[in-house]
Short mmCIF file of the C-alpha atoms (twelve columns), coordinates in Angstrom:
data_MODEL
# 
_entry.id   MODEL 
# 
loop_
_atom_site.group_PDB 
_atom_site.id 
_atom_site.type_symbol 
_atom_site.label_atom_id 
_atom_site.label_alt_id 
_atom_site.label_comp_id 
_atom_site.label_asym_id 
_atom_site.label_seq_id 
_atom_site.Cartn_x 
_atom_site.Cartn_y 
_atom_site.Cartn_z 
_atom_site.pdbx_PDB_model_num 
ATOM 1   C CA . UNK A 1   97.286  287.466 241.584 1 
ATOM 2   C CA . UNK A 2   94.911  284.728 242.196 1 
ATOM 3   C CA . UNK A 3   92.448  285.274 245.480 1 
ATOM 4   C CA . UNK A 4   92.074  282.642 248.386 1 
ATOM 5   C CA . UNK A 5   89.480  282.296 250.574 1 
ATOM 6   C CA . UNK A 6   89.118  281.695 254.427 1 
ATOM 7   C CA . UNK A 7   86.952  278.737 255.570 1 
ATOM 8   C CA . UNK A 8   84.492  281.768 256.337 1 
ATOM 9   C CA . UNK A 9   84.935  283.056 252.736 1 
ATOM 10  C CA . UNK A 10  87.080  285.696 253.684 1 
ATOM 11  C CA . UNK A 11  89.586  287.347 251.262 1 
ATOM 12  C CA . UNK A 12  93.388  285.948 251.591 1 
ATOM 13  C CA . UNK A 13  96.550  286.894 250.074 1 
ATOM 14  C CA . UNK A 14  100.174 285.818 249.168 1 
ATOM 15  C CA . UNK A 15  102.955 286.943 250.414 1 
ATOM 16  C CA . UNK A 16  105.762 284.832 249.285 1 
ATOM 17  C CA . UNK A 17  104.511 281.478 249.620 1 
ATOM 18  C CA . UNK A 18  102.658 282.120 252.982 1 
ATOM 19  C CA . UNK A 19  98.725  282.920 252.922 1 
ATOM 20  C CA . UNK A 20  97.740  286.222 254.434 1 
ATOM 21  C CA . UNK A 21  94.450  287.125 256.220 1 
ATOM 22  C CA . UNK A 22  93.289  291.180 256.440 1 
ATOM 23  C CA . UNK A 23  94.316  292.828 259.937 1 
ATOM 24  C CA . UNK A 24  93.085  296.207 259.202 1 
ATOM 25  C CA . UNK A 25  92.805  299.129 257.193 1 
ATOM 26  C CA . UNK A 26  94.870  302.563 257.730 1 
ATOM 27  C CA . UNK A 27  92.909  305.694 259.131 1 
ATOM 28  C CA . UNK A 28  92.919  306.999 255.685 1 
ATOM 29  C CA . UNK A 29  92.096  304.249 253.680 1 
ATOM 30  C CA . UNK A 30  95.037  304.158 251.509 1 
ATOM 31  C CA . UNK A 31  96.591  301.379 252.765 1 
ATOM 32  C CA . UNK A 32  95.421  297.518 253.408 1 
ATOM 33  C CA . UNK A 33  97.189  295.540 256.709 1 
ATOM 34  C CA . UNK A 34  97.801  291.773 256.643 1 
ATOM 35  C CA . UNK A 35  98.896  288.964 258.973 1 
ATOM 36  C CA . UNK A 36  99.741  285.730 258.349 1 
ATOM 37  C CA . UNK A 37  97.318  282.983 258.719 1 
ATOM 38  C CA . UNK A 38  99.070  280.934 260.924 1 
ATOM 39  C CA . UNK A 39  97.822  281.211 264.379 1 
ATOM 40  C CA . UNK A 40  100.540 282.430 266.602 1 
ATOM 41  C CA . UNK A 41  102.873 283.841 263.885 1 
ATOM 42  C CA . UNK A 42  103.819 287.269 264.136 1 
ATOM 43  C CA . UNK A 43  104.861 288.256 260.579 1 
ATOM 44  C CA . UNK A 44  102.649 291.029 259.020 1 
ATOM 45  C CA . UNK A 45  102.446 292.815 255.829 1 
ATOM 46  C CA . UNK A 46  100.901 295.582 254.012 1 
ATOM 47  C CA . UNK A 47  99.389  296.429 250.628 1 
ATOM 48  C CA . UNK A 48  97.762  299.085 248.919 1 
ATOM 49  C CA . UNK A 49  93.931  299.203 249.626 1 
ATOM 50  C CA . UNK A 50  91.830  297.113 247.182 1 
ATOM 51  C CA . UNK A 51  95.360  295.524 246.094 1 
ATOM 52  C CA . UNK A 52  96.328  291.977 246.721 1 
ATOM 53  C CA . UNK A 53  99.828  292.321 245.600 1 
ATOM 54  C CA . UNK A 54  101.890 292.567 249.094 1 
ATOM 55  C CA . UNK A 55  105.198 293.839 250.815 1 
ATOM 56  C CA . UNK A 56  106.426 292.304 253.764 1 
ATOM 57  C CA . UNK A 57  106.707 294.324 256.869 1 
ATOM 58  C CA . UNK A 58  107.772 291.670 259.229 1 
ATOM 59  C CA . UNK A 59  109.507 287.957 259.164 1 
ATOM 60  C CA . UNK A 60  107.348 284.598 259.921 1 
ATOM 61  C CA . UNK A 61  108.000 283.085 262.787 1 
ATOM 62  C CA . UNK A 62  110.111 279.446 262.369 1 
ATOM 63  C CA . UNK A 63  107.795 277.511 259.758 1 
ATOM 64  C CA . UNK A 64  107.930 277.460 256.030 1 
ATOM 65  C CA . UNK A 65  105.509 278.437 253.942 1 
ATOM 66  C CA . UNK A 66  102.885 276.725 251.986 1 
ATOM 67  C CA . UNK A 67  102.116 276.258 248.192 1 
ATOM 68  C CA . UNK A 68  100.101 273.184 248.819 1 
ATOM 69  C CA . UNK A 69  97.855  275.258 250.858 1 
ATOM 70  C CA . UNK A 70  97.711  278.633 248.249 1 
ATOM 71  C CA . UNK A 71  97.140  276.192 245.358 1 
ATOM 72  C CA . UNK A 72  94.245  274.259 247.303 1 
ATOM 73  C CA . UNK A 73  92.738  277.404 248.341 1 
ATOM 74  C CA . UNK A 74  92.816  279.274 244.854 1 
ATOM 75  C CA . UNK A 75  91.417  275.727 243.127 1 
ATOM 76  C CA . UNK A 76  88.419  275.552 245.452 1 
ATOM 77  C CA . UNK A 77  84.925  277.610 245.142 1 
ATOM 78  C CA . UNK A 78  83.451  279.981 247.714 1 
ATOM 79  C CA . UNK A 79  80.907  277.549 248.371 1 
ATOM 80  C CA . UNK A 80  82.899  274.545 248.875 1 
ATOM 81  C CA . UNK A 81  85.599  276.550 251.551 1 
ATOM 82  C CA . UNK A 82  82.516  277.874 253.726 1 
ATOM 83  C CA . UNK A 83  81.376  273.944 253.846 1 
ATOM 84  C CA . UNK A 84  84.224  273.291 255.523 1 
ATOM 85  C CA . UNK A 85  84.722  273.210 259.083 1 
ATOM 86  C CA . UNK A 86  88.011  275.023 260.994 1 
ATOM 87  C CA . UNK A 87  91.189  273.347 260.991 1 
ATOM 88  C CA . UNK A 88  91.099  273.259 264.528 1 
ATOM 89  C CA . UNK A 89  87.729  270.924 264.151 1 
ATOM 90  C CA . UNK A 90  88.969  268.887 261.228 1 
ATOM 91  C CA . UNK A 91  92.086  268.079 263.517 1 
ATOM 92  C CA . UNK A 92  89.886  266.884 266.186 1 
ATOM 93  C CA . UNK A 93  87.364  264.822 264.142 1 
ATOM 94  C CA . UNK A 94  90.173  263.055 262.494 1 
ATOM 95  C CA . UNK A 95  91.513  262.532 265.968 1 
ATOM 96  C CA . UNK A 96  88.042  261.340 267.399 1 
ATOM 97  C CA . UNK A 97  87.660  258.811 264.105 1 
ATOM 98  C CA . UNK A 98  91.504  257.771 265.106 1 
ATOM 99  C CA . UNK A 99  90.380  257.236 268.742 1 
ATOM 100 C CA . UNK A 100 90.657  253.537 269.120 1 
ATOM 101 C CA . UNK A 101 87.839  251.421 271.328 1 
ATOM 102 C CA . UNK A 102 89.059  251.407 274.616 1 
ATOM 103 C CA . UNK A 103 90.997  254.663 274.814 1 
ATOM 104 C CA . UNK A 104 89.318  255.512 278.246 1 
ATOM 105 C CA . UNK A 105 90.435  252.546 279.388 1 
ATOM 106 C CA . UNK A 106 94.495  253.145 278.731 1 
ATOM 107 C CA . UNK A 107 93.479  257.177 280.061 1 
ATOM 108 C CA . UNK A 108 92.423  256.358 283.636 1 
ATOM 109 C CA . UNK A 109 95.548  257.256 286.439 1 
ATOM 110 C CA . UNK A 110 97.902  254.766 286.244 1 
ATOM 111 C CA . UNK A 111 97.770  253.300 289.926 1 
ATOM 112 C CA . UNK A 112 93.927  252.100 288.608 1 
ATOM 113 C CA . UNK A 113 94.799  251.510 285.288 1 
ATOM 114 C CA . UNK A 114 94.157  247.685 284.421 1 
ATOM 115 C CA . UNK A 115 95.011  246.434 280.537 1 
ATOM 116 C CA . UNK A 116 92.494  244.253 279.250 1 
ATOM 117 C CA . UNK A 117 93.379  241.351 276.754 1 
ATOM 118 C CA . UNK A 118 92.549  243.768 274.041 1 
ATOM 119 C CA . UNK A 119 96.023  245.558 274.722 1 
ATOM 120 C CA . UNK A 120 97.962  242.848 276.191 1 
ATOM 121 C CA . UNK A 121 97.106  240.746 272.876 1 
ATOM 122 C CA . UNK A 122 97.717  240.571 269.422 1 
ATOM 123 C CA . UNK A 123 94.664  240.058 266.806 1 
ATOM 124 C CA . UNK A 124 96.213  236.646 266.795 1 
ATOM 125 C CA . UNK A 125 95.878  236.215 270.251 1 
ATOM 126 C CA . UNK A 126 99.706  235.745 270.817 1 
ATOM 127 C CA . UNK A 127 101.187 237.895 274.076 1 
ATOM 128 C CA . UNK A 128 101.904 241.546 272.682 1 
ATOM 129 C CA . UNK A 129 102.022 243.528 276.421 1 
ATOM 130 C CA . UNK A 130 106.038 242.402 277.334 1 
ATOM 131 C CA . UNK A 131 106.684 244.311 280.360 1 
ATOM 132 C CA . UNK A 132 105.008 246.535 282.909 1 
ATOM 133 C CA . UNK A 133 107.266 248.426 285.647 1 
ATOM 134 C CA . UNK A 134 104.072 249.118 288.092 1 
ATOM 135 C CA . UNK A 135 104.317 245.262 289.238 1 
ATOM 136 C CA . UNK A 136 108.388 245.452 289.004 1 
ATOM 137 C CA . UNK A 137 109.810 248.209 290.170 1 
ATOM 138 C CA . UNK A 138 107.021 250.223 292.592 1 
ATOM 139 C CA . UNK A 139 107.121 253.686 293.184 1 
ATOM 140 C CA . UNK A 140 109.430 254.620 289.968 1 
ATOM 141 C CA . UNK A 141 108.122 256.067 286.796 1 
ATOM 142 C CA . UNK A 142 105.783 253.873 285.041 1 
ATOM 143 C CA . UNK A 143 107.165 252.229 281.945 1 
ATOM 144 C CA . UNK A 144 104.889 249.465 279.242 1 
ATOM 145 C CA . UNK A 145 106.635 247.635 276.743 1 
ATOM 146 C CA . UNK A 146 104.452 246.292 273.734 1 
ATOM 147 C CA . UNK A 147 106.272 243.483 271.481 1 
ATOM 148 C CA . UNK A 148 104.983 240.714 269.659 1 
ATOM 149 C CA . UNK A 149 106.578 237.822 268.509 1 
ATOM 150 C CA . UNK A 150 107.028 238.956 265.096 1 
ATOM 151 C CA . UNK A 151 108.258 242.097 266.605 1 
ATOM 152 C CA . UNK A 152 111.124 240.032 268.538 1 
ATOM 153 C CA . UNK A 153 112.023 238.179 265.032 1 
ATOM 154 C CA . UNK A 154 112.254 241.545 263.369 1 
ATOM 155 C CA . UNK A 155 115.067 242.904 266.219 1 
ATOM 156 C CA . UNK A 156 116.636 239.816 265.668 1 
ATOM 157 C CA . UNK A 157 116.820 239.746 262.286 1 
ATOM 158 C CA . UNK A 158 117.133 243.010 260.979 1 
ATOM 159 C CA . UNK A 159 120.538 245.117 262.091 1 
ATOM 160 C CA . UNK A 160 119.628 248.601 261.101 1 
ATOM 161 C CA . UNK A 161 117.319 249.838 263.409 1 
ATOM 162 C CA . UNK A 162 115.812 254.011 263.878 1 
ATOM 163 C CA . UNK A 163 114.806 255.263 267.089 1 
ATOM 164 C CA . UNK A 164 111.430 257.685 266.937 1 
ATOM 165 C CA . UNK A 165 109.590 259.343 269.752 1 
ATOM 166 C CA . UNK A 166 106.112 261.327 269.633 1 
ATOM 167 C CA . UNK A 167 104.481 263.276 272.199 1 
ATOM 168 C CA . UNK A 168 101.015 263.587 270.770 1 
ATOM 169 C CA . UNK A 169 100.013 260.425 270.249 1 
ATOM 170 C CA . UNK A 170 99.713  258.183 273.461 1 
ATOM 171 C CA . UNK A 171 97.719  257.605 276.960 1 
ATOM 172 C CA . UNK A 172 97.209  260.885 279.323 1 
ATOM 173 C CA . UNK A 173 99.480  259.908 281.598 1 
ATOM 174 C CA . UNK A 174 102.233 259.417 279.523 1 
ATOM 175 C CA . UNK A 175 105.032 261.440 278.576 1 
ATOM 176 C CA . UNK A 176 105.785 260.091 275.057 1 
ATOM 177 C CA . UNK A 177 105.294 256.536 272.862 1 
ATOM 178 C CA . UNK A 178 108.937 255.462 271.805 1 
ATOM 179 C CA . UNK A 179 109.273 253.393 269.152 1 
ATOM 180 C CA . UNK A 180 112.392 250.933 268.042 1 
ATOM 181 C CA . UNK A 181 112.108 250.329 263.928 1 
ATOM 182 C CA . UNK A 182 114.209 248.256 261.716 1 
ATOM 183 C CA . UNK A 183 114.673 248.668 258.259 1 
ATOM 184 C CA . UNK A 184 113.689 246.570 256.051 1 
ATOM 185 C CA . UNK A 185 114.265 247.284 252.077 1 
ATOM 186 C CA . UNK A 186 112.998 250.364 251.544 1 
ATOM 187 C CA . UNK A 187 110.504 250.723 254.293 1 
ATOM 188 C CA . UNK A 188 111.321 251.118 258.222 1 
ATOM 189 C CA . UNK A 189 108.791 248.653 260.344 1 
ATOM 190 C CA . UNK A 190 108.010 249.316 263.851 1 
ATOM 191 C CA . UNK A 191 109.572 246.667 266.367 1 
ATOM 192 C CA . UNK A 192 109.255 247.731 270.069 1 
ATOM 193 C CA . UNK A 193 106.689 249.821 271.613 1 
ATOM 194 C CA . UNK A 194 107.492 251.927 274.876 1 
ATOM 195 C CA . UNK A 195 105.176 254.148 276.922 1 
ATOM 196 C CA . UNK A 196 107.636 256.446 278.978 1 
ATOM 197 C CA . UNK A 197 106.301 258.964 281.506 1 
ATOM 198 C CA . UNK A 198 109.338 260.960 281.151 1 
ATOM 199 C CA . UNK A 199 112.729 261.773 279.006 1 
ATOM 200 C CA . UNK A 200 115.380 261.410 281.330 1 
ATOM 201 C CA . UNK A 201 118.313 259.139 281.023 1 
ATOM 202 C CA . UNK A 202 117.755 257.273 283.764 1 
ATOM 203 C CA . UNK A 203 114.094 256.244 282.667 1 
ATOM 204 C CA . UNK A 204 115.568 255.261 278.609 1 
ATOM 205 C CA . UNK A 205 117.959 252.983 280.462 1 
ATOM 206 C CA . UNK A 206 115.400 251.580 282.777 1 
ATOM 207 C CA . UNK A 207 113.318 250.679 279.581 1 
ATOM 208 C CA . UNK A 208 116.507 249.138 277.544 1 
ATOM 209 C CA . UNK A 209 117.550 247.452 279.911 1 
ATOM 210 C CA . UNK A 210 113.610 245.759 280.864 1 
ATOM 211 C CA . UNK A 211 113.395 245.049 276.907 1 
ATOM 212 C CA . UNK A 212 116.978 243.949 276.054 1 
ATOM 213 C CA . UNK A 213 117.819 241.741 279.113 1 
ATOM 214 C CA . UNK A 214 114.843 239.476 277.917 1 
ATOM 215 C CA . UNK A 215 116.065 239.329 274.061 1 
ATOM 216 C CA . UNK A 216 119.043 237.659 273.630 1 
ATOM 217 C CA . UNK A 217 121.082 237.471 270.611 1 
ATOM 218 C CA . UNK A 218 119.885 241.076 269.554 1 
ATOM 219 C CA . UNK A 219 122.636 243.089 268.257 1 
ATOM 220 C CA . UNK A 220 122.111 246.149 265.798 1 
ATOM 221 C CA . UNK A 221 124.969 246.971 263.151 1 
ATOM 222 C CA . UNK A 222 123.266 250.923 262.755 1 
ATOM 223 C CA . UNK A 223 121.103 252.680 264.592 1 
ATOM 224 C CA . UNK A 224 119.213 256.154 263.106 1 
ATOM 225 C CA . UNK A 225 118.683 258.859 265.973 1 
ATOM 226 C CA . UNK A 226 116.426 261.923 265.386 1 
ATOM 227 C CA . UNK A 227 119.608 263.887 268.182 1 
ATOM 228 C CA . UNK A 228 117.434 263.425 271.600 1 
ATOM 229 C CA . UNK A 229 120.764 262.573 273.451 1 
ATOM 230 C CA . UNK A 230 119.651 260.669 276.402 1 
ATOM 231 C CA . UNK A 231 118.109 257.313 274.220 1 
ATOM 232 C CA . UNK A 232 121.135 257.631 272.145 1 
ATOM 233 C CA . UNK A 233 123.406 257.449 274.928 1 
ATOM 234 C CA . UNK A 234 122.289 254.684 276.428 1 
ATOM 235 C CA . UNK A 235 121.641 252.768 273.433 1 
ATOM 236 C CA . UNK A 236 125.114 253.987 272.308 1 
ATOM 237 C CA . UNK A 237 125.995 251.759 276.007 1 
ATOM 238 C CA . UNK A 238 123.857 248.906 275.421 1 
ATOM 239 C CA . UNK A 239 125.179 248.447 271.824 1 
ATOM 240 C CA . UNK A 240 128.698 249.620 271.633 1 
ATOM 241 C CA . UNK A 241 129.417 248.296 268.745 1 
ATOM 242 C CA . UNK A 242 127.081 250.327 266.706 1 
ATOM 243 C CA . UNK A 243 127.433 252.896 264.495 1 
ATOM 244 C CA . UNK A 244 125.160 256.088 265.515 1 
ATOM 245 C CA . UNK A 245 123.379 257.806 262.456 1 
ATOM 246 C CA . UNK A 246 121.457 261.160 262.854 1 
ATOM 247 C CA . UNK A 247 118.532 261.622 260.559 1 
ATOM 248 C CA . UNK A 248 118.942 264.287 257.932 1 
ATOM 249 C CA . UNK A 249 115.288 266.233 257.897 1 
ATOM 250 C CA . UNK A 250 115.932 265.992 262.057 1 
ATOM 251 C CA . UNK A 251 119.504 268.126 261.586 1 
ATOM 252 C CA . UNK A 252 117.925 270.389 259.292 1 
ATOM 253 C CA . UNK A 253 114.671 271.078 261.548 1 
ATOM 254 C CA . UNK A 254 117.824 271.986 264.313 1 
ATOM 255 C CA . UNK A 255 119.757 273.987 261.982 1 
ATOM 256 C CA . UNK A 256 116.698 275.799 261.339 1 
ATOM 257 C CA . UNK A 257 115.257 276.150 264.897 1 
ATOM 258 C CA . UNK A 258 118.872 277.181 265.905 1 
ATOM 259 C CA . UNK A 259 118.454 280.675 264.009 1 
ATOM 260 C CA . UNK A 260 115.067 281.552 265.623 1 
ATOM 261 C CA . UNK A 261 117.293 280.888 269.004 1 
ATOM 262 C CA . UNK A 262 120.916 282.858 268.055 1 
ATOM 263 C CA . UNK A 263 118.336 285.916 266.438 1 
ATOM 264 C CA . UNK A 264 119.387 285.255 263.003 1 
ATOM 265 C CA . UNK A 265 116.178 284.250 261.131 1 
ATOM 266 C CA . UNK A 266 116.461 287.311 258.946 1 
ATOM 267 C CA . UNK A 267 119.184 285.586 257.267 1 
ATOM 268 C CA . UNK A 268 117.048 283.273 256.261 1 
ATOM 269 C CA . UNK A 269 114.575 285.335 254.388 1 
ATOM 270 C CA . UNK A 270 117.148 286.748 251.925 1 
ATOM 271 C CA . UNK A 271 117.313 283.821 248.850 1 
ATOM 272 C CA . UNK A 272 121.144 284.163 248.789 1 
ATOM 273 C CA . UNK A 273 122.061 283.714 252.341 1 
ATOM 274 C CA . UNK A 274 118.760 281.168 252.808 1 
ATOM 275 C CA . UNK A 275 120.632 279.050 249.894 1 
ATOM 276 C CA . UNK A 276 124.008 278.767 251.774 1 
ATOM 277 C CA . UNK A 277 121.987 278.100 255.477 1 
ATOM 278 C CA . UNK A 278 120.594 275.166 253.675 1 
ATOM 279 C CA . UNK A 279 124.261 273.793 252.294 1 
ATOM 280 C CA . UNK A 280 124.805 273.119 255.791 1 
ATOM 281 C CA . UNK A 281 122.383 270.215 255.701 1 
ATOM 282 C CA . UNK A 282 123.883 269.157 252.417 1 
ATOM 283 C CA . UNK A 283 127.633 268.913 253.600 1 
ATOM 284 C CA . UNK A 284 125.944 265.289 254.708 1 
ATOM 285 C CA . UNK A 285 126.226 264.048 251.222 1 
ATOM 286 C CA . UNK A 286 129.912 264.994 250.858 1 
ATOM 287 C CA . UNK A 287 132.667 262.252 251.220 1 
ATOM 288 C CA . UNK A 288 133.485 262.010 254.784 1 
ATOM 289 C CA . UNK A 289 136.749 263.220 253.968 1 
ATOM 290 C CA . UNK A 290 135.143 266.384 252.271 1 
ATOM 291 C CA . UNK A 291 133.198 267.430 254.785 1 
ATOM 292 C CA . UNK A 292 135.393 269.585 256.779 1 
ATOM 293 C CA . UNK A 293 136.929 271.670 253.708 1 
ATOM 294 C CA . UNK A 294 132.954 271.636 252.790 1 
ATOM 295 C CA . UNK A 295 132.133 273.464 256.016 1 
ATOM 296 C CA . UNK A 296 134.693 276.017 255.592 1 
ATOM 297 C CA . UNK A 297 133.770 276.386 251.915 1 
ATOM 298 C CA . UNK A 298 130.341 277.417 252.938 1 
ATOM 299 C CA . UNK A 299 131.148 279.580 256.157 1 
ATOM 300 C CA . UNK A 300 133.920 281.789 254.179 1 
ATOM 301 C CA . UNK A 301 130.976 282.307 251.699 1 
ATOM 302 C CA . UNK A 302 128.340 283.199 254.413 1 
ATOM 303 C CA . UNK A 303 130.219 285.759 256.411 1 
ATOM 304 C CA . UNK A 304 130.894 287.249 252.869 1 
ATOM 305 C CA . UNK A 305 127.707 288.009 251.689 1 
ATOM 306 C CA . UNK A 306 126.426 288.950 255.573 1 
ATOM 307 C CA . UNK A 307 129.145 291.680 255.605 1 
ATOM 308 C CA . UNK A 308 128.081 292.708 252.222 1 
ATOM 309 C CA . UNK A 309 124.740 293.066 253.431 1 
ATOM 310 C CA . UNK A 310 126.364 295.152 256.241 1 
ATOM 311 C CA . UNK A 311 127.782 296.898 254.568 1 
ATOM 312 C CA . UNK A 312 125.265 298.053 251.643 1 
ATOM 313 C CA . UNK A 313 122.478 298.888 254.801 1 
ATOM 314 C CA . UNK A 314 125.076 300.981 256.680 1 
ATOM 315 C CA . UNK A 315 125.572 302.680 253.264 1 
ATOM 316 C CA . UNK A 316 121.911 303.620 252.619 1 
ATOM 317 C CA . UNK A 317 121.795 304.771 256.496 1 
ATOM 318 C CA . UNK A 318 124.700 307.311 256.099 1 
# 
């Protein structure tokens, strides 16, 4: 088996698909301990000492594992991985580099906050800051709408819109930047910008109803949800005449966060059982009409091989 390095040069292993740094070594010095790399994981695993070929002793936590990262690591030198800095630092110098001129500006407490022209206008000059609660609506939670004209055009225009939402990526006093997208051929272009201090339902329909009331003649056919229930509800009431879509790589991340939460993520590190957890997510390319029959197809199959498992470790207990 090929040997990774740390950034500090430090022997790693593999342990099916997930990079493993040393814990310790046994009293006796017989036997090698590992962990995996991944700060905050709990899975562990052991090997013989001086050996780099490893069993596992306990389950990742929820994340996948990484051939990108073994294949990068085994490729590079000694010398090149100890020039490197910590993840942690790379993270925050790309995030520094990112850091647009005027951040500190858009980070003082709201009640001082003022928006120069730089964020109120386009490049072009044309108005880009579209609505503002803290002159509207006092003492609420603050909500800022960005939209240009050619953002308008694009709502207008374009019928199949997705809905997106990230929490790392906006002002300090901010809960989350929402974003309103359309689709365009095949790529999805950011309409609607919307600085929200919370999640709640009340505050989504606050902001749709600021942004919507002042576009008329805006009606989406589809609109793409990642499953946060509160914008899709009141979208859902704004638009009832649109069709809701949930985004496939958002219902498997929830089918697969759902095991760590029921205690069943053991299931998912036997191949057999991990195959059929992963047909659930499929059953969305099925006929609509196949769906169901799909479902009970792959549930029958499940609790099969589960109770075979059962059944084969209360064998080897007795």
């Amino acid at each position: 088996m090929a040997e990774m390095k740390s950034e500090k040069g430090k022997v790693m292993a593999v342990c099916g698909n997930y990079p493993m740094r040393k814990d310790y070594v046994s009293a006796n010095k017989l036997t090698q301990y590992w962990r995996c790399s991944m700060e905050g994981c709990h899975a562990r695993a052991q090997s013989a000492f001086g050996s780099l070929v490893l069993n596992e002793t306990r389950a990742h936590d929820l994340h996948g594992g990484s051939p990108a990262t073994i294949e990068t690591r085994t490729r590079l030198t000694k010398a090149v991985i100890e020039s490197l800095p910590a993840d942690f630092n790379i993270k925050r110098i790309v995030t520094n580099k990112r850091k647009p001129k005027g951040a500190a500006e858009v980070d003082k407490a709201l009640a001082v906050m003022e928006l120069s022209d730089e964020f109120k206008k386009t490049a072009t000059g044309e108005q880009f800051l579209f609505f503002d609660s803290r002159a509207r609506e006092p003492g609420q939670s603050v909500i800022i709408i960005f939209i240009s004209m050619h953002g308008r055009q694009l709502l207008r225009l374009y019928k199949n819109w997705s809905i997106d939402g990230t929490f790392f990526s906006c002002p300090l006093y901010f809960k989350q930047l929402f974003t309103i997208n359309v689709f365009k051929e095949n790529s999805t272009l950011p309409a609607a910008y919307i600085l929200l201090q919370d999640k709640s339902e009340y505050t989504y329909r606050r902001a749709m109803t600021a942004l919507f009331s002042r576009l008329p003649g805006v009606e989406p056919k589809t609109i793409m949800s990642d499953f946060e229930l509160a914008p899709t509800n009141v979208l859902q009431q704004c638009f009832p005449l649109a069709v809701i879509n949930f985004c496939l790589f958002h219902l498997s991340q929830n089918l697969f966060s759902q095991l760590g939460k029921r205690g069943l993520k053991s299931l998912y590190d036997n191949l057999e059982t991990r195959i059929l957890l992963r047909s659930f997510a499929a059953l969305a390319f099925l006929p609509v009409a196949e769906v169901a029959n799909g479902f009970e197809e792959v549930v029958a199959e499940l609790e099969a091989k589960i109770l075979d498992k059962v059944w084969r470790q209360r064998r080897q207990e007795s």
